[in-house]
C-alpha positions, -999 to 999 in steps of 0.1 A, spaced: 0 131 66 -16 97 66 -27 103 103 -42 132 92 -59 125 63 -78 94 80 -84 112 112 -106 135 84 -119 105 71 -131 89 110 -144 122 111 -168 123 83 -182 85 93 -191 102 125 -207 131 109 -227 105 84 -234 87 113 -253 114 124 -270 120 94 -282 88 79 -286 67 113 -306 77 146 -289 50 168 -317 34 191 -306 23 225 -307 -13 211 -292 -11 183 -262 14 192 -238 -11 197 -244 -27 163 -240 5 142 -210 12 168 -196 -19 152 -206 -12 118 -189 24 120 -157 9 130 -152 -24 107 -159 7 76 -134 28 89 -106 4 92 -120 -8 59 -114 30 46 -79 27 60 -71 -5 45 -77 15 7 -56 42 21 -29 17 27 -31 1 -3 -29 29 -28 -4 44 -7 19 7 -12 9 1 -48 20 43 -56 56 35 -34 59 3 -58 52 22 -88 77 43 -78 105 28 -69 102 -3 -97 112 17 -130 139 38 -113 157 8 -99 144 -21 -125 134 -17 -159 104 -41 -175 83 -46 -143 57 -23 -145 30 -45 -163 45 -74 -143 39 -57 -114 -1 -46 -127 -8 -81 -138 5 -94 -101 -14 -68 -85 -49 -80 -109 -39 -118 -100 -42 -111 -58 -72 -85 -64 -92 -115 -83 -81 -137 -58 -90 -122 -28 -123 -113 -40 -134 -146 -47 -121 -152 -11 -140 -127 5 -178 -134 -16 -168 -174 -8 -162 -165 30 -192 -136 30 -218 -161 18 -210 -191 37 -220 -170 63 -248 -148 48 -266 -182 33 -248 -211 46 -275 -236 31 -274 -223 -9 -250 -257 -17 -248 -248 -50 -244 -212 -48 -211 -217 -24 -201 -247 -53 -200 -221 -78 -174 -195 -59 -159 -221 -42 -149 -237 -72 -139 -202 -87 -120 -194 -60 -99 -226 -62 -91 -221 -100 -81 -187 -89 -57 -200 -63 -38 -222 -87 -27 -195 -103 8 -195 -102 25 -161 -87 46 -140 -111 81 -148 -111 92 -118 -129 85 -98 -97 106 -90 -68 98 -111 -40 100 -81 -15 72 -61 -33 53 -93 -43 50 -100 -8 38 -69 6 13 -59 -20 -6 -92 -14 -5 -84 18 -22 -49 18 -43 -60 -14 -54 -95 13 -59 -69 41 -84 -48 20 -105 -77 15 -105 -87 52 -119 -53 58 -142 -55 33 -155 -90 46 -156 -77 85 -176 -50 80 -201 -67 53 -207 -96 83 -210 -64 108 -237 -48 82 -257 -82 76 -258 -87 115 -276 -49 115 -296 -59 86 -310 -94 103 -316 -76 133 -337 -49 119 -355 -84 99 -362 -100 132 -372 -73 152 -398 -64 126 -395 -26 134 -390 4 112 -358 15 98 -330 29 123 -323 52 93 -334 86 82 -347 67 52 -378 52 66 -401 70 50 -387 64 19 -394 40 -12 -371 15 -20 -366 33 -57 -358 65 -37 -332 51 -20 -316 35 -52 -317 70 -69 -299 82 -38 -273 53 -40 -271 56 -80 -262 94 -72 -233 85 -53 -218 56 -71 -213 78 -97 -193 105 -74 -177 71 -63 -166 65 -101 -156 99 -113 -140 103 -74 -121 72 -81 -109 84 -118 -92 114 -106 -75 93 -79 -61 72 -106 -52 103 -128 -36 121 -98 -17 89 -88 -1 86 -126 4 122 -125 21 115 -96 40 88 -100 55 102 -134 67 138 -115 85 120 -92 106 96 -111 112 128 -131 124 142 -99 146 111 -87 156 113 -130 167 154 -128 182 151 -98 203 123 -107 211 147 -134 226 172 -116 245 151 -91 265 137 -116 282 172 -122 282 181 -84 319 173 -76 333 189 -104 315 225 -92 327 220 -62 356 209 -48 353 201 -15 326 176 -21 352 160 -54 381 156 -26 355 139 -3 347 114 -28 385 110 -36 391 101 1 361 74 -1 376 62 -34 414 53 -16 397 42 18 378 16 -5 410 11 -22 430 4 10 400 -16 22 398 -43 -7 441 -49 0 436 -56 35 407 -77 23 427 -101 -3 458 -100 25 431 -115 52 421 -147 27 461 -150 16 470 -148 57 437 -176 61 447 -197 36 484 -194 49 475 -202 87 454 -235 77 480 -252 52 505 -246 85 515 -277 104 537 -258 129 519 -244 157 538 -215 168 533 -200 132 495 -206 126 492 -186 161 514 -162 147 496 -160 115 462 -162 135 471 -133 153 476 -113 118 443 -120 114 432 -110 138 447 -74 135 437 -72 101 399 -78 108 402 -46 134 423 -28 102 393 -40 77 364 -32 108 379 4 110 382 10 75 346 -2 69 331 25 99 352 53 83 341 49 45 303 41 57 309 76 77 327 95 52 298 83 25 270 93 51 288 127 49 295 129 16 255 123 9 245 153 33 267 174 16 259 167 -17 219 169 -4 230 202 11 242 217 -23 214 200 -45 186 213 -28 202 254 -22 197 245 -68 169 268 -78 162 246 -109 157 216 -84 141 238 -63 113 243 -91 110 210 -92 105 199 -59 78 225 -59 62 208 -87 63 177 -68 47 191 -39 19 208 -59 9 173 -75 12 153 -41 -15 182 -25 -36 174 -54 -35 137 -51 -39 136 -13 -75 160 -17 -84 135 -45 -80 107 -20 -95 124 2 -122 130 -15 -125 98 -29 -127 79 6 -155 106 17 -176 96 -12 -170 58 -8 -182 63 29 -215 84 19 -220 52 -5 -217 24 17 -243 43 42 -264 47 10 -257 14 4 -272 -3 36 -299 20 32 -312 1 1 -304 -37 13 -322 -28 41 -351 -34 19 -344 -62 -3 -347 -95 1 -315 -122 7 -310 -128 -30 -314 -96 -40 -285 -90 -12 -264 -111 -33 -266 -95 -66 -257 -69 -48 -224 -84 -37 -220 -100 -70 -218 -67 -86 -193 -52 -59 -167 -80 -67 -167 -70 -101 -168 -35 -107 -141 -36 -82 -117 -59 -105 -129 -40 -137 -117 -6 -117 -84 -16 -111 
C-alpha cells in the first residue's frame, strides 16, 4: 500500500513538473534535483505519520498513561529538529548574518538540553526521533536544492523557468494563499482520519480480545489444545528446577566420577528442556492459527473488520490527498521566493518552522 500510494505521489511531482516548470536545457538538472529531494521529502511525511499512527496504536493496548507522554516526546523532537534544520538552512542561505545565526543557534542549544522523556519506552522513543530527524533532513535537502535554483535564476539575470513569469508577485501569493489553505483543511482531515483510525482499531484489538476469551469453551478442540500447552509448560518448569538442583549438586561435588555423572544429567536434561521448549512454542503457534481461524469465520468480528477497512480507505485518500496538496504548495511556493528578496526568504522560513510545530 505504501509503495503504491507514493508511487501516486512521484507521479503527481512529475505531472506538476510539467505544469508549473518548462525545464531549460540549463537548468534541467537543477529542477531534476529539486524534484527528487521534494519527493523523498514527501516520503519522509509518509513515514512518519505512518510510525507515529503504529505508536498510537500499539501504546494504550499494551501500556496504559503514555499517550500524552508520548505527544509531548513527539513535540520535544519536532521543536528540536526544526530549530536544527533553520540553524543548518541559514548558515548556508546567509552565512555572514552573525547575529541572525546567534539567535537560532542559541535557540537550538536551549532546545537540545532538553532532557528526553523518561516515561517513554525507549524502543518507540528511539524510532520516532528518528523518522521525526529524517523529516527534517528532507526538508533541509531540498530547501538547499531550491535556494541553489533560486541563486541561479539571480545570477543568470533571466526570466523565470516557470509558467509564472508573466505574473506579479501578488498573483503568485494569491495562488500560494489558495493552496495553503487546501494544505490546512488537507492536513485536518488527515489528523481526523488518523484519530478515527486509531480509535477503530484498538476497538478491534479490544472486541476481539473479547471474544477470544470465550473461544475454548465453544469449542473443544481448541480448549484441549490449550490444556496440552498448559501440562507441556507444567512439565517444562520441573525439568527446569531439576537442572539448577542437578547444577548446584555437580559443583558442591569433590568426587570426580560423580560430577561427570551428574554433568551428564545435565546434559540430558537441557535436550529434555530444548525439546519441550520447540514443542510448546509449536503447539502455541498452532493453537493461535486455530483460534485466528475460528475468530475471523465470526460474523460479528467480521463487521468489524469491515469497519476497520472502511476507515483505513478513508485515511489513506486523506493522505493522499494531503501530500498532493503539500506538493502543488511547495511548487507555489518557489514560485513566489523566486521574486523576493534574501530576507524576505527568511520570513518565509521563519513562518514554515512554526506553523509546522503549531500543527502538530
Amino acid at each position: 500500500m505504501k509503495a503504491c500510494l507514493m508511487q501516486a505521489a512521484v507521479i503527481f511531482i512529475y505531472y506538476l513538473g510539467v505544469q508549473y516548470l518548462v525545464t531549460a536545457d540549463n537548468a534541467s538538472e537543477v529542477l531534476d534535483d529539486v524534484y527528487f529531494k521534494l519527493k523523498v521529502y514527501t516520503e519522509s511525511i509518509y513515514d512518519l505519520q505512518q510510525e507515529k499512527l503504529y505508536a498510537e496504536q500499539l501504546l494504550p493496548y499494551e501500556f496504559q498513561g503514555v499517550e500524552k507522554p508520548f505527544r509531548d516526546e513527539v513535540m520535544r523532537l519536532e521543536k528540536l529538529y526544526a530549530a536544527k534544520w533553520i540553524l543548518d538552512l541559514l548558515k548556508n542561505i546567509t552565512p555572514n548574518d552573525a547575529n541572525l545565526l546567534q539567535t537560532y543557534s542559541e535557540n537550538y542549544e536551549r532546545l537540545s538540553d532538553i532532557k528526553t522523556n523518561s516515561g517513554l519506552d525507549d524502543y518507540f522513543d528511539s524510532l520516532i526521533e528518528s523518522v521525526i530527524e529524517k523529516k527534517w533532513n528532507a526538508r533541509l535537502d531540498f530547501d538547499l536544492a531550491t535556494n541553489i535554483y533560486l541563486n541561479m535564476k539571480i545570477s543568470s539575470k533571466s526570466s523565470s523557468l516557470t509558467e509564472n513569469n508573466g505574473k506579479s508577485l501578488d498573483e503568485r501569493k494569491s495562488t500560494l494563499g489558495e493552496t495553503e489553505n487546501q494544505y490546512k483543511e488537507s492536513k485536518l482531515r488527515v489528523i481526523s482520519t488518523n484519530k478515527e483510525l486509531i480509535e477503530t482499531n484498538l476497538a478491534f484489538s479490544n472486541f476481539c480480545d473479547a471474544v477470544k476469551k470465550d473461544l475454548p469453551k465453544l469449542h473443544p478442540h481448541l480448549e484441549e489444545m490449550q490444556k496440552n500447552i498448559s501440562e507441556m509448560t507444567e512439565h517444562l518448569d520441573n525439568y527446569t528446577r531439576d537442572i539448577r538442583a542437578v547444577v548446584a549438586k555437580a559443583k558442591n561435588t569433590s568426587d570426580p566420577i560423580q560430577r561427570h555423572n551428574l554433568e551428564r544429567e545435565v546434559d540430558d536434561l537441557w535436550l529434555i528442556i530444548s525439546d519441550y521448549k520447540n514443542r510448546i512454542y509449536k503447539s502455541e503457534k498452532n493453537l493461535d492459527e486455530a483460534i485466528n481461524d475460528v475468530l475471523f469465520a465470526n460474523p460479528e468480528v467480521i463487521a468489524e473488520q469491515d469497519k476497520k477497512r472502511n476507515v483505513t480507505i478513508r485515511n489513506e485518500d486523506a493522505t493522499y490527498d494531503h501530500l498532493k496538496t503539500l506538493t502543488n504548495m511547495e511548487v507555489q511556493r518557489i514560485d513566489v521566493l523566486e521574486l523576493l528578496s534574501l530576507e524576505e526568504r527568511i520570513k518565509i522560513y521563519e513562518s514554515i518552522m512554526q506553523e509546522e510545530i503549531n500543527s502538530i
